[in-house]
C-alpha positions as CSV (number, residue, x, y, z in Angstrom):
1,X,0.0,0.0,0.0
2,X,2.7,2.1,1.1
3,X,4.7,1.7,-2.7
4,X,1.2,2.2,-4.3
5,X,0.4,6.1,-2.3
6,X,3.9,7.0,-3.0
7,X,3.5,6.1,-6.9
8,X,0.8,8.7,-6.1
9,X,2.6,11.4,-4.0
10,X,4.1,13.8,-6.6
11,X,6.3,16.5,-4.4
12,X,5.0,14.5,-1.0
13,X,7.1,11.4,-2.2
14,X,10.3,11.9,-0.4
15,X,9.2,13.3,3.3
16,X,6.3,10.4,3.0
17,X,8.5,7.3,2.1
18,X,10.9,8.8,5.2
19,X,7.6,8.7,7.7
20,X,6.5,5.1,6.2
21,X,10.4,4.0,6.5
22,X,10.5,4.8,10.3
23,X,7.6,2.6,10.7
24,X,8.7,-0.3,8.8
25,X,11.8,0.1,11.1
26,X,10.3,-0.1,13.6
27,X,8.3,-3.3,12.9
28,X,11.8,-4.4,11.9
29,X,12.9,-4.3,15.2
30,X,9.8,-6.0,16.7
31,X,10.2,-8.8,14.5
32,X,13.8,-9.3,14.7
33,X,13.0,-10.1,18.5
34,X,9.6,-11.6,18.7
35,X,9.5,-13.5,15.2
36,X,6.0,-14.7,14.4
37,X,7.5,-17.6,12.0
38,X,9.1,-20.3,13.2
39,X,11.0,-22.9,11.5
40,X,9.9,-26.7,12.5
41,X,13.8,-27.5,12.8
42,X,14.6,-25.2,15.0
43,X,11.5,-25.9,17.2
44,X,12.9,-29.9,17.2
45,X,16.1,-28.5,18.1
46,X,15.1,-27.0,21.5
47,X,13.4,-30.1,22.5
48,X,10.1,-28.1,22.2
49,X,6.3,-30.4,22.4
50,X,5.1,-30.3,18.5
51,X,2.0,-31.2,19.4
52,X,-0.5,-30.0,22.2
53,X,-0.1,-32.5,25.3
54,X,-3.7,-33.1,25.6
55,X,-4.5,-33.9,22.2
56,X,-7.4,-31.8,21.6
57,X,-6.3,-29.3,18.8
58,X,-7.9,-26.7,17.7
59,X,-11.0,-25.2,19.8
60,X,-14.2,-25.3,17.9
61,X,-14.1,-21.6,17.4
62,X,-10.4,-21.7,15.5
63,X,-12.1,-24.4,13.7
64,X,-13.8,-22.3,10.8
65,X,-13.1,-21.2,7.3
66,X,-13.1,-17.4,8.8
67,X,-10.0,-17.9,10.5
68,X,-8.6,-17.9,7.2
69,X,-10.2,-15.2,6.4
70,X,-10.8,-12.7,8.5
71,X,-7.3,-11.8,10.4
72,X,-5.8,-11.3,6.8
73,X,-8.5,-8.5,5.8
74,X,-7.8,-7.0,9.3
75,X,-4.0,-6.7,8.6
76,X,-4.7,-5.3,5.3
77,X,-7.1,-2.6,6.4
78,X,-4.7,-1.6,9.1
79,X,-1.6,-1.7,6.5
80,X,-3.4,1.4,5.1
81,X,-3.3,3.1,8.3
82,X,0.2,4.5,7.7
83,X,-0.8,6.0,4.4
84,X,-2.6,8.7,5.3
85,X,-0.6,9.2,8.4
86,X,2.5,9.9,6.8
87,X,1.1,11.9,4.1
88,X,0.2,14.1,6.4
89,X,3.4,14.4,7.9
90,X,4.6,15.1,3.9
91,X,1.9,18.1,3.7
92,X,3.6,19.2,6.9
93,X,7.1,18.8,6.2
94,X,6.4,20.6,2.7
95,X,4.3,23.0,4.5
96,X,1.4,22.6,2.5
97,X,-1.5,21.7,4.0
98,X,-3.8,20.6,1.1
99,X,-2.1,19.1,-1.5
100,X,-1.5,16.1,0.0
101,X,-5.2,15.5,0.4
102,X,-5.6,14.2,-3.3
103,X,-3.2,11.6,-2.7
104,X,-4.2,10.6,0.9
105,X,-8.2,10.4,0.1
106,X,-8.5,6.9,-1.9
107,X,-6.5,5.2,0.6
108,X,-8.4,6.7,3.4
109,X,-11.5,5.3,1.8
110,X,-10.1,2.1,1.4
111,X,-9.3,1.8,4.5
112,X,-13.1,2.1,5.7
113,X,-13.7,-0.2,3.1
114,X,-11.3,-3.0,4.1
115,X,-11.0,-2.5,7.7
116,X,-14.7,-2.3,7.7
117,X,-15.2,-5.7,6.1
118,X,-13.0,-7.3,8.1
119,X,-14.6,-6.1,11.2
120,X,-17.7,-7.6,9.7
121,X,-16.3,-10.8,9.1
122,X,-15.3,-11.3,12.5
123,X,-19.0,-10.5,13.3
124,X,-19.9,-13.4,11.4
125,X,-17.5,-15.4,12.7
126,X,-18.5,-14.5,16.2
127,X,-22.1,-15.3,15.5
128,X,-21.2,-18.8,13.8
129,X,-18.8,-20.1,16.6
130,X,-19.8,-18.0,19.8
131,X,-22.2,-18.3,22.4
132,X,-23.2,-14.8,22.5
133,X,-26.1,-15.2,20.9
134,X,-24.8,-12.4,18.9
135,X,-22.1,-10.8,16.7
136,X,-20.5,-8.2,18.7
137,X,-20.0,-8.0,22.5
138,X,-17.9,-5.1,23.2
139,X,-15.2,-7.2,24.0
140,X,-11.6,-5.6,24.3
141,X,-10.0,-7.2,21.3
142,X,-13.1,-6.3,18.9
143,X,-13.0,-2.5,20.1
144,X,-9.2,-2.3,19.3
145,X,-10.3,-2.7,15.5
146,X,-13.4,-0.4,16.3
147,X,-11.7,2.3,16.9
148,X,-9.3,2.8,14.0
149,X,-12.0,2.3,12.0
150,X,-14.0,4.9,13.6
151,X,-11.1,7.5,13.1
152,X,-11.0,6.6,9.9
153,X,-14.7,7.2,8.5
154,X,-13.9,10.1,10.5
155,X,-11.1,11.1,8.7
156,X,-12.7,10.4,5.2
157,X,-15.4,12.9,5.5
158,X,-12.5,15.5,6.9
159,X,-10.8,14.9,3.4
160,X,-14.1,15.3,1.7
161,X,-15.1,18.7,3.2
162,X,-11.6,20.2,2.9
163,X,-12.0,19.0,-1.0
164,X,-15.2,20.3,-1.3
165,X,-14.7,23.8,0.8
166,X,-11.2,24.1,2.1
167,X,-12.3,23.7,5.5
168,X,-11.2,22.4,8.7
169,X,-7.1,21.6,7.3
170,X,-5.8,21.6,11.1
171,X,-9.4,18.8,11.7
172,X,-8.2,16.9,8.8
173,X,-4.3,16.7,9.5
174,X,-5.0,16.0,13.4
175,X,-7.4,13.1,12.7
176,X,-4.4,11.9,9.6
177,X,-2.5,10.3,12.6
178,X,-5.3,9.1,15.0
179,X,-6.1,6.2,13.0
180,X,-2.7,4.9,12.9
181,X,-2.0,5.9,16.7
182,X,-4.7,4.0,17.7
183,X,-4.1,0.9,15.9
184,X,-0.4,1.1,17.3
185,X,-1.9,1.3,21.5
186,X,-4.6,-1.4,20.5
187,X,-1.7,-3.6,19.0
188,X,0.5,-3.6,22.2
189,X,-3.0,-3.8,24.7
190,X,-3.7,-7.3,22.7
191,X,0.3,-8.2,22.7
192,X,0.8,-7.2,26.1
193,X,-1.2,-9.5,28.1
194,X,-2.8,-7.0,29.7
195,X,-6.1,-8.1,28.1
196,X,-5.9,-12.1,28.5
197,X,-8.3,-12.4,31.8
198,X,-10.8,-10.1,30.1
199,X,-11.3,-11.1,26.4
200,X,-12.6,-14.3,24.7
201,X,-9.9,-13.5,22.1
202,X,-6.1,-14.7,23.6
203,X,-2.7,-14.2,21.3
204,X,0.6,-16.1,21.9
205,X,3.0,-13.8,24.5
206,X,5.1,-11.7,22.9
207,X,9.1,-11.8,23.7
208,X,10.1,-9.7,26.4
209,X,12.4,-7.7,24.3
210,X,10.0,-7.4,21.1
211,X,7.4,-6.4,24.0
212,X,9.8,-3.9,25.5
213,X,10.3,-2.1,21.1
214,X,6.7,-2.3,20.8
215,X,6.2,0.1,23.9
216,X,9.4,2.1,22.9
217,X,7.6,2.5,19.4
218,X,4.0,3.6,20.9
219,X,5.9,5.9,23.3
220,X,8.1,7.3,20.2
221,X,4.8,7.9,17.8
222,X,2.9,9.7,20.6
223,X,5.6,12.3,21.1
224,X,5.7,12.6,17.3
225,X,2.6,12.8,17.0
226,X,1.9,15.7,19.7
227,X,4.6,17.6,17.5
228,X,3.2,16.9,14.3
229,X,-0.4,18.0,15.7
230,X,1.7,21.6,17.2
231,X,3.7,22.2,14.0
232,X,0.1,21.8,11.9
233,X,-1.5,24.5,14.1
234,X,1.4,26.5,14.0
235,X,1.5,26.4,9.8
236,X,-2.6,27.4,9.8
237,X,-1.9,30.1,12.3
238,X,1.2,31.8,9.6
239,X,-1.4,31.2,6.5
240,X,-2.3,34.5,5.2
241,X,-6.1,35.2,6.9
242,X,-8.3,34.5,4.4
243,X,-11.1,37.3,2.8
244,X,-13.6,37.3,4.7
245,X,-16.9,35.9,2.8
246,X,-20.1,36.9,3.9
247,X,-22.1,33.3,4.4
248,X,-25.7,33.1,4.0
249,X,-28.1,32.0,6.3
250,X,-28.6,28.4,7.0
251,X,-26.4,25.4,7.0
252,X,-24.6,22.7,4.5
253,X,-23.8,19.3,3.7
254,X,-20.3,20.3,5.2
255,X,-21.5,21.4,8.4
256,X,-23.6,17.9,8.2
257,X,-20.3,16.0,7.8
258,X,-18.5,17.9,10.6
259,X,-21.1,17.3,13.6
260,X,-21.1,13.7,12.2
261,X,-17.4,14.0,12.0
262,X,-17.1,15.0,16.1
263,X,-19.9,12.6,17.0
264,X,-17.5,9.5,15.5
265,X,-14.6,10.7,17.0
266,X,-16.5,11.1,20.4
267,X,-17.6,7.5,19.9
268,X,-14.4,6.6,19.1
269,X,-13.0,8.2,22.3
270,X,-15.6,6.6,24.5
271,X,-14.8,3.1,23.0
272,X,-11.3,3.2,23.4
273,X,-11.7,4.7,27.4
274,X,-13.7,1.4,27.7
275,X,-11.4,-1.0,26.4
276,X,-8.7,0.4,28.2
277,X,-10.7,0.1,31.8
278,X,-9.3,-2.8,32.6
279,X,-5.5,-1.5,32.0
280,X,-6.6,1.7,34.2
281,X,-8.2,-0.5,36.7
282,X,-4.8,-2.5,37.5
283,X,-2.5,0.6,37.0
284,X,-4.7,1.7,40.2
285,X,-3.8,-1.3,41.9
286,X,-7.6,-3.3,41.5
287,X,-8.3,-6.5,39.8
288,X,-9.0,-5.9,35.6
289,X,-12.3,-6.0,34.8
290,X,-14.1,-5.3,31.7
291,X,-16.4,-3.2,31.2
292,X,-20.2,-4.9,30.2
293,X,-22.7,-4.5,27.0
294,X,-25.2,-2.4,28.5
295,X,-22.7,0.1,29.9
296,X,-21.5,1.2,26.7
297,X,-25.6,0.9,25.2
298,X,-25.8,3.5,27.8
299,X,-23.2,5.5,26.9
300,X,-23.2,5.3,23.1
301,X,-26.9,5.9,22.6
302,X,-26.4,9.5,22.9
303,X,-24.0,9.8,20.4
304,X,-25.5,7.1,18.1
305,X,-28.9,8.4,17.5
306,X,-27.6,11.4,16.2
307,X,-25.3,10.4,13.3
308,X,-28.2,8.2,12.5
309,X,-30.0,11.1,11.7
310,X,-27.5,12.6,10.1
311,X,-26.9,9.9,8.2
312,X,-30.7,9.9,7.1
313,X,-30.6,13.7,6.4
314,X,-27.0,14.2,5.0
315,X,-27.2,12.9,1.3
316,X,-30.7,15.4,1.1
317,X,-28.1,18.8,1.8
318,X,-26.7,20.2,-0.4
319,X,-23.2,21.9,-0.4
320,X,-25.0,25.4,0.0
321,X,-26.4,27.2,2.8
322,X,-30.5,26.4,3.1
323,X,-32.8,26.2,5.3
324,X,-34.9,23.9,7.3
325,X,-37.9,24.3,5.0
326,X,-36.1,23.4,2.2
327,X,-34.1,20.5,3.5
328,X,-37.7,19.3,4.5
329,X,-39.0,19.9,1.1
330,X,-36.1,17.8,-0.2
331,X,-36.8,14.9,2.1
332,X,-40.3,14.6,1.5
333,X,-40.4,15.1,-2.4
Protein backbone atom coordinates (compact mmCIF):
# COMPACT_ATOMS: atom_id res chain seq x y z
CA UNK A 1 0.00 0.00 0.00
CA UNK A 2 2.70 2.06 1.14
CA UNK A 3 4.73 1.70 -2.74
CA UNK A 4 1.25 2.23 -4.34
CA UNK A 5 0.42 6.14 -2.26
CA UNK A 6 3.92 6.96 -3.03
CA UNK A 7 3.48 6.09 -6.88
CA UNK A 8 0.82 8.66 -6.15
CA UNK A 9 2.65 11.37 -3.97
CA UNK A 10 4.11 13.80 -6.56
CA UNK A 11 6.32 16.49 -4.36
CA UNK A 12 4.99 14.50 -0.97
CA UNK A 13 7.09 11.39 -2.15
CA UNK A 14 10.28 11.89 -0.38
CA UNK A 15 9.21 13.27 3.25
CA UNK A 16 6.28 10.35 2.96
CA UNK A 17 8.48 7.31 2.08
CA UNK A 18 10.94 8.78 5.17
CA UNK A 19 7.56 8.70 7.67
CA UNK A 20 6.51 5.07 6.21
CA UNK A 21 10.44 3.99 6.47
CA UNK A 22 10.47 4.83 10.26
CA UNK A 23 7.57 2.62 10.70
CA UNK A 24 8.71 -0.30 8.78
CA UNK A 25 11.83 0.14 11.12
CA UNK A 26 10.27 -0.09 13.58
CA UNK A 27 8.25 -3.34 12.95
CA UNK A 28 11.76 -4.44 11.88
CA UNK A 29 12.94 -4.26 15.25
CA UNK A 30 9.79 -5.97 16.69
CA UNK A 31 10.18 -8.82 14.47
CA UNK A 32 13.77 -9.28 14.73
CA UNK A 33 13.02 -10.10 18.54
CA UNK A 34 9.65 -11.57 18.72
CA UNK A 35 9.50 -13.47 15.24
CA UNK A 36 5.96 -14.71 14.45
CA UNK A 37 7.49 -17.57 12.03
CA UNK A 38 9.05 -20.33 13.20
CA UNK A 39 11.04 -22.89 11.53
CA UNK A 40 9.93 -26.69 12.49
CA UNK A 41 13.80 -27.54 12.83
CA UNK A 42 14.63 -25.16 14.98
CA UNK A 43 11.46 -25.87 17.18
CA UNK A 44 12.91 -29.89 17.18
CA UNK A 45 16.08 -28.49 18.14
CA UNK A 46 15.08 -27.02 21.45
CA UNK A 47 13.36 -30.07 22.47
CA UNK A 48 10.08 -28.11 22.25
CA UNK A 49 6.30 -30.39 22.41
CA UNK A 50 5.15 -30.26 18.47
CA UNK A 51 1.97 -31.15 19.40
CA UNK A 52 -0.47 -30.00 22.23
CA UNK A 53 -0.07 -32.51 25.35
CA UNK A 54 -3.70 -33.06 25.57
CA UNK A 55 -4.49 -33.95 22.24
CA UNK A 56 -7.35 -31.83 21.59
CA UNK A 57 -6.35 -29.26 18.82
CA UNK A 58 -7.93 -26.69 17.74
CA UNK A 59 -10.98 -25.19 19.83
CA UNK A 60 -14.16 -25.30 17.89
CA UNK A 61 -14.09 -21.56 17.38
CA UNK A 62 -10.39 -21.70 15.52
CA UNK A 63 -12.07 -24.39 13.74
CA UNK A 64 -13.81 -22.35 10.81
CA UNK A 65 -13.11 -21.23 7.29
CA UNK A 66 -13.14 -17.42 8.78
CA UNK A 67 -10.04 -17.86 10.50
CA UNK A 68 -8.58 -17.90 7.18
CA UNK A 69 -10.25 -15.16 6.38
CA UNK A 70 -10.82 -12.71 8.52
CA UNK A 71 -7.32 -11.81 10.35
CA UNK A 72 -5.79 -11.25 6.82
CA UNK A 73 -8.53 -8.54 5.83
CA UNK A 74 -7.79 -7.00 9.26
CA UNK A 75 -3.99 -6.70 8.65
CA UNK A 76 -4.65 -5.28 5.27
CA UNK A 77 -7.13 -2.61 6.37
CA UNK A 78 -4.65 -1.56 9.06
CA UNK A 79 -1.61 -1.68 6.47
CA UNK A 80 -3.37 1.40 5.11
CA UNK A 81 -3.28 3.15 8.28
CA UNK A 82 0.17 4.46 7.73
CA UNK A 83 -0.78 6.01 4.44
CA UNK A 84 -2.61 8.70 5.29
CA UNK A 85 -0.62 9.18 8.45
CA UNK A 86 2.54 9.88 6.76
CA UNK A 87 1.09 11.93 4.09
CA UNK A 88 0.20 14.15 6.38
CA UNK A 89 3.37 14.43 7.92
CA UNK A 90 4.58 15.10 3.93
CA UNK A 91 1.90 18.10 3.68
CA UNK A 92 3.57 19.21 6.87
CA UNK A 93 7.11 18.83 6.19
CA UNK A 94 6.40 20.58 2.65
CA UNK A 95 4.34 23.00 4.54
CA UNK A 96 1.42 22.59 2.46
CA UNK A 97 -1.47 21.75 4.04
CA UNK A 98 -3.77 20.56 1.11
CA UNK A 99 -2.12 19.10 -1.49
CA UNK A 100 -1.45 16.13 0.05
CA UNK A 101 -5.20 15.51 0.39
CA UNK A 102 -5.58 14.23 -3.30
CA UNK A 103 -3.16 11.59 -2.73
CA UNK A 104 -4.24 10.56 0.93
CA UNK A 105 -8.18 10.43 0.05
CA UNK A 106 -8.51 6.93 -1.93
CA UNK A 107 -6.47 5.19 0.61
CA UNK A 108 -8.39 6.70 3.35
CA UNK A 109 -11.55 5.28 1.80
CA UNK A 110 -10.06 2.15 1.41
CA UNK A 111 -9.26 1.82 4.47
CA UNK A 112 -13.06 2.13 5.74
CA UNK A 113 -13.74 -0.23 3.12
CA UNK A 114 -11.28 -3.05 4.05
CA UNK A 115 -11.05 -2.52 7.74
CA UNK A 116 -14.72 -2.32 7.73
CA UNK A 117 -15.18 -5.69 6.05
CA UNK A 118 -12.98 -7.34 8.10
CA UNK A 119 -14.61 -6.07 11.18
CA UNK A 120 -17.69 -7.60 9.75
CA UNK A 121 -16.32 -10.83 9.08
CA UNK A 122 -15.32 -11.34 12.46
CA UNK A 123 -19.01 -10.53 13.26
CA UNK A 124 -19.86 -13.37 11.41
CA UNK A 125 -17.51 -15.38 12.75
CA UNK A 126 -18.48 -14.50 16.19
CA UNK A 127 -22.08 -15.31 15.45
CA UNK A 128 -21.21 -18.83 13.85
CA UNK A 129 -18.76 -20.08 16.59
CA UNK A 130 -19.84 -17.98 19.84
CA UNK A 131 -22.19 -18.35 22.40
CA UNK A 132 -23.16 -14.77 22.49
CA UNK A 133 -26.08 -15.20 20.88
CA UNK A 134 -24.80 -12.38 18.87
CA UNK A 135 -22.07 -10.76 16.70
CA UNK A 136 -20.49 -8.22 18.70
CA UNK A 137 -19.99 -7.95 22.47
CA UNK A 138 -17.85 -5.09 23.22
CA UNK A 139 -15.17 -7.16 23.95
CA UNK A 140 -11.62 -5.55 24.33
CA UNK A 141 -9.96 -7.22 21.32
CA UNK A 142 -13.11 -6.28 18.89
CA UNK A 143 -13.03 -2.47 20.08
CA UNK A 144 -9.24 -2.35 19.31
CA UNK A 145 -10.31 -2.70 15.48
CA UNK A 146 -13.43 -0.43 16.31
CA UNK A 147 -11.68 2.34 16.86
CA UNK A 148 -9.27 2.84 14.03
CA UNK A 149 -12.04 2.28 12.00
CA UNK A 150 -13.97 4.91 13.58
CA UNK A 151 -11.09 7.52 13.15
CA UNK A 152 -10.98 6.56 9.90
CA UNK A 153 -14.66 7.23 8.54
CA UNK A 154 -13.86 10.05 10.48
CA UNK A 155 -11.09 11.11 8.67
CA UNK A 156 -12.69 10.36 5.24
CA UNK A 157 -15.39 12.93 5.46
CA UNK A 158 -12.53 15.54 6.88
CA UNK A 159 -10.79 14.88 3.38
CA UNK A 160 -14.09 15.28 1.69
CA UNK A 161 -15.13 18.65 3.24
CA UNK A 162 -11.60 20.20 2.94
CA UNK A 163 -12.02 19.05 -0.96
CA UNK A 164 -15.23 20.32 -1.30
CA UNK A 165 -14.70 23.76 0.78
CA UNK A 166 -11.23 24.09 2.11
CA UNK A 167 -12.33 23.66 5.50
CA UNK A 168 -11.16 22.40 8.71
CA UNK A 169 -7.08 21.63 7.32
CA UNK A 170 -5.79 21.62 11.11
CA UNK A 171 -9.40 18.78 11.74
CA UNK A 172 -8.18 16.92 8.82
CA UNK A 173 -4.28 16.73 9.50
CA UNK A 174 -4.99 16.04 13.37
CA UNK A 175 -7.38 13.10 12.72
CA UNK A 176 -4.38 11.90 9.62
CA UNK A 177 -2.50 10.27 12.56
CA UNK A 178 -5.28 9.11 15.05
CA UNK A 179 -6.14 6.19 12.96
CA UNK A 180 -2.69 4.86 12.92
CA UNK A 181 -2.03 5.86 16.67
CA UNK A 182 -4.72 4.01 17.69
CA UNK A 183 -4.06 0.85 15.94
CA UNK A 184 -0.35 1.07 17.30
CA UNK A 185 -1.94 1.34 21.46
CA UNK A 186 -4.63 -1.41 20.53
CA UNK A 187 -1.67 -3.61 18.95
CA UNK A 188 0.51 -3.58 22.23
CA UNK A 189 -3.01 -3.79 24.71
CA UNK A 190 -3.71 -7.28 22.73
CA UNK A 191 0.33 -8.23 22.68
CA UNK A 192 0.78 -7.19 26.10
CA UNK A 193 -1.16 -9.46 28.06
CA UNK A 194 -2.80 -7.04 29.67
CA UNK A 195 -6.11 -8.06 28.08
CA UNK A 196 -5.94 -12.08 28.55
CA UNK A 197 -8.33 -12.38 31.85
CA UNK A 198 -10.79 -10.07 30.06
CA UNK A 199 -11.27 -11.08 26.39
CA UNK A 200 -12.59 -14.30 24.73
CA UNK A 201 -9.89 -13.53 22.08
CA UNK A 202 -6.05 -14.70 23.65
CA UNK A 203 -2.65 -14.18 21.33
CA UNK A 204 0.59 -16.13 21.94
CA UNK A 205 2.96 -13.75 24.46
CA UNK A 206 5.09 -11.68 22.92
CA UNK A 207 9.08 -11.80 23.67
CA UNK A 208 10.09 -9.71 26.39
CA UNK A 209 12.37 -7.73 24.25
CA UNK A 210 9.97 -7.42 21.08
CA UNK A 211 7.36 -6.37 24.02
CA UNK A 212 9.79 -3.94 25.47
CA UNK A 213 10.30 -2.08 21.08
CA UNK A 214 6.70 -2.29 20.76
CA UNK A 215 6.19 0.11 23.88
CA UNK A 216 9.40 2.13 22.87
CA UNK A 217 7.62 2.53 19.35
CA UNK A 218 4.01 3.58 20.91
CA UNK A 219 5.90 5.95 23.29
CA UNK A 220 8.06 7.29 20.22
CA UNK A 221 4.81 7.93 17.84
CA UNK A 222 2.87 9.74 20.56
CA UNK A 223 5.55 12.26 21.11
CA UNK A 224 5.66 12.56 17.29
CA UNK A 225 2.57 12.81 17.02
CA UNK A 226 1.95 15.75 19.68
CA UNK A 227 4.56 17.63 17.55
CA UNK A 228 3.17 16.89 14.29
CA UNK A 229 -0.38 18.04 15.69
CA UNK A 230 1.65 21.60 17.19
CA UNK A 231 3.72 22.15 14.02
CA UNK A 232 0.12 21.80 11.88
CA UNK A 233 -1.48 24.53 14.08
CA UNK A 234 1.40 26.54 14.00
CA UNK A 235 1.49 26.43 9.83
CA UNK A 236 -2.57 27.39 9.82
CA UNK A 237 -1.86 30.07 12.32
CA UNK A 238 1.16 31.78 9.58
CA UNK A 239 -1.35 31.16 6.53
CA UNK A 240 -2.32 34.52 5.21
CA UNK A 241 -6.07 35.22 6.88
CA UNK A 242 -8.26 34.51 4.36
CA UNK A 243 -11.13 37.29 2.79
CA UNK A 244 -13.61 37.31 4.72
CA UNK A 245 -16.95 35.85 2.82
CA UNK A 246 -20.13 36.89 3.93
CA UNK A 247 -22.09 33.32 4.37
CA UNK A 248 -25.65 33.07 4.00
CA UNK A 249 -28.07 32.03 6.28
CA UNK A 250 -28.62 28.37 7.03
CA UNK A 251 -26.43 25.43 6.96
CA UNK A 252 -24.64 22.67 4.48
CA UNK A 253 -23.77 19.30 3.69
CA UNK A 254 -20.31 20.32 5.16
CA UNK A 255 -21.55 21.40 8.42
CA UNK A 256 -23.55 17.86 8.24
CA UNK A 257 -20.28 15.97 7.78
CA UNK A 258 -18.55 17.93 10.58
CA UNK A 259 -21.12 17.33 13.64
CA UNK A 260 -21.15 13.66 12.22
CA UNK A 261 -17.41 14.01 12.00
CA UNK A 262 -17.10 15.01 16.11
CA UNK A 263 -19.88 12.65 17.00
CA UNK A 264 -17.49 9.47 15.53
CA UNK A 265 -14.55 10.68 17.00
CA UNK A 266 -16.51 11.10 20.44
CA UNK A 267 -17.64 7.51 19.86
CA UNK A 268 -14.35 6.55 19.13
CA UNK A 269 -13.00 8.19 22.34
CA UNK A 270 -15.61 6.60 24.51
CA UNK A 271 -14.78 3.13 23.02
CA UNK A 272 -11.33 3.17 23.39
CA UNK A 273 -11.68 4.68 27.40
CA UNK A 274 -13.72 1.43 27.71
CA UNK A 275 -11.36 -0.97 26.41
CA UNK A 276 -8.69 0.35 28.17
CA UNK A 277 -10.72 0.07 31.75
CA UNK A 278 -9.34 -2.78 32.62
CA UNK A 279 -5.53 -1.54 31.99
CA UNK A 280 -6.58 1.65 34.17
CA UNK A 281 -8.17 -0.49 36.66
CA UNK A 282 -4.81 -2.50 37.52
CA UNK A 283 -2.51 0.62 36.97
CA UNK A 284 -4.70 1.72 40.18
CA UNK A 285 -3.78 -1.30 41.90
CA UNK A 286 -7.56 -3.34 41.48
CA UNK A 287 -8.31 -6.49 39.79
CA UNK A 288 -9.00 -5.85 35.60
CA UNK A 289 -12.30 -5.97 34.78
CA UNK A 290 -14.06 -5.30 31.71
CA UNK A 291 -16.41 -3.23 31.18
CA UNK A 292 -20.18 -4.88 30.18
CA UNK A 293 -22.73 -4.49 26.97
CA UNK A 294 -25.16 -2.42 28.50
CA UNK A 295 -22.73 0.06 29.89
CA UNK A 296 -21.45 1.19 26.73
CA UNK A 297 -25.59 0.92 25.25
CA UNK A 298 -25.84 3.52 27.78
CA UNK A 299 -23.24 5.51 26.90
CA UNK A 300 -23.23 5.27 23.13
CA UNK A 301 -26.87 5.88 22.58
CA UNK A 302 -26.39 9.46 22.94
CA UNK A 303 -23.96 9.82 20.40
CA UNK A 304 -25.46 7.06 18.15
CA UNK A 305 -28.88 8.36 17.50
CA UNK A 306 -27.57 11.38 16.19
CA UNK A 307 -25.32 10.38 13.34
CA UNK A 308 -28.16 8.22 12.51
CA UNK A 309 -30.05 11.06 11.71
CA UNK A 310 -27.50 12.60 10.08
CA UNK A 311 -26.94 9.89 8.19
CA UNK A 312 -30.66 9.93 7.07
CA UNK A 313 -30.56 13.74 6.42
CA UNK A 314 -26.97 14.16 5.00
CA UNK A 315 -27.24 12.89 1.27
CA UNK A 316 -30.73 15.42 1.15
CA UNK A 317 -28.12 18.77 1.82
CA UNK A 318 -26.66 20.22 -0.43
CA UNK A 319 -23.21 21.89 -0.40
CA UNK A 320 -24.99 25.43 -0.02
CA UNK A 321 -26.36 27.20 2.80
CA UNK A 322 -30.49 26.36 3.10
CA UNK A 323 -32.84 26.22 5.30
CA UNK A 324 -34.86 23.95 7.26
CA UNK A 325 -37.91 24.34 5.05
CA UNK A 326 -36.14 23.41 2.18
CA UNK A 327 -34.11 20.46 3.49
CA UNK A 328 -37.71 19.32 4.54
CA UNK A 329 -39.02 19.92 1.13
CA UNK A 330 -36.12 17.77 -0.24
CA UNK A 331 -36.82 14.87 2.13
CA UNK A 332 -40.26 14.60 1.55
CA UNK A 333 -40.41 15.07 -2.37
Amino acid sequence: FGFWALLRAGQFTRPAAGAMAIFLAGICAIIHKGSAFTFLNDVVQKGEVLLPPNGNGLTPSLQNYWVAIHPPTIFSGFGLLIVPFGLGVAGVIRRDLTGWIAAARPFALWGVAILGLGISMGGLWAYETQGWGGFWAWDPVENVSLVPWLFLVALAHSLLIQARTARGSIATLVLAGLPFLAFVYGTFLTRSGLLDKVSVHSFASMEADALRYLRGMLIGLAIGYVAYVVQSIRLAKALPAPVPVERPAGYDRGQAYAAGIVLISLIAVVVSVGMSWPVLQVLRGGEGARIEEPTYHKALVWFFIPVMLLMAVGPFLTWKAEVPKETWRRVMN
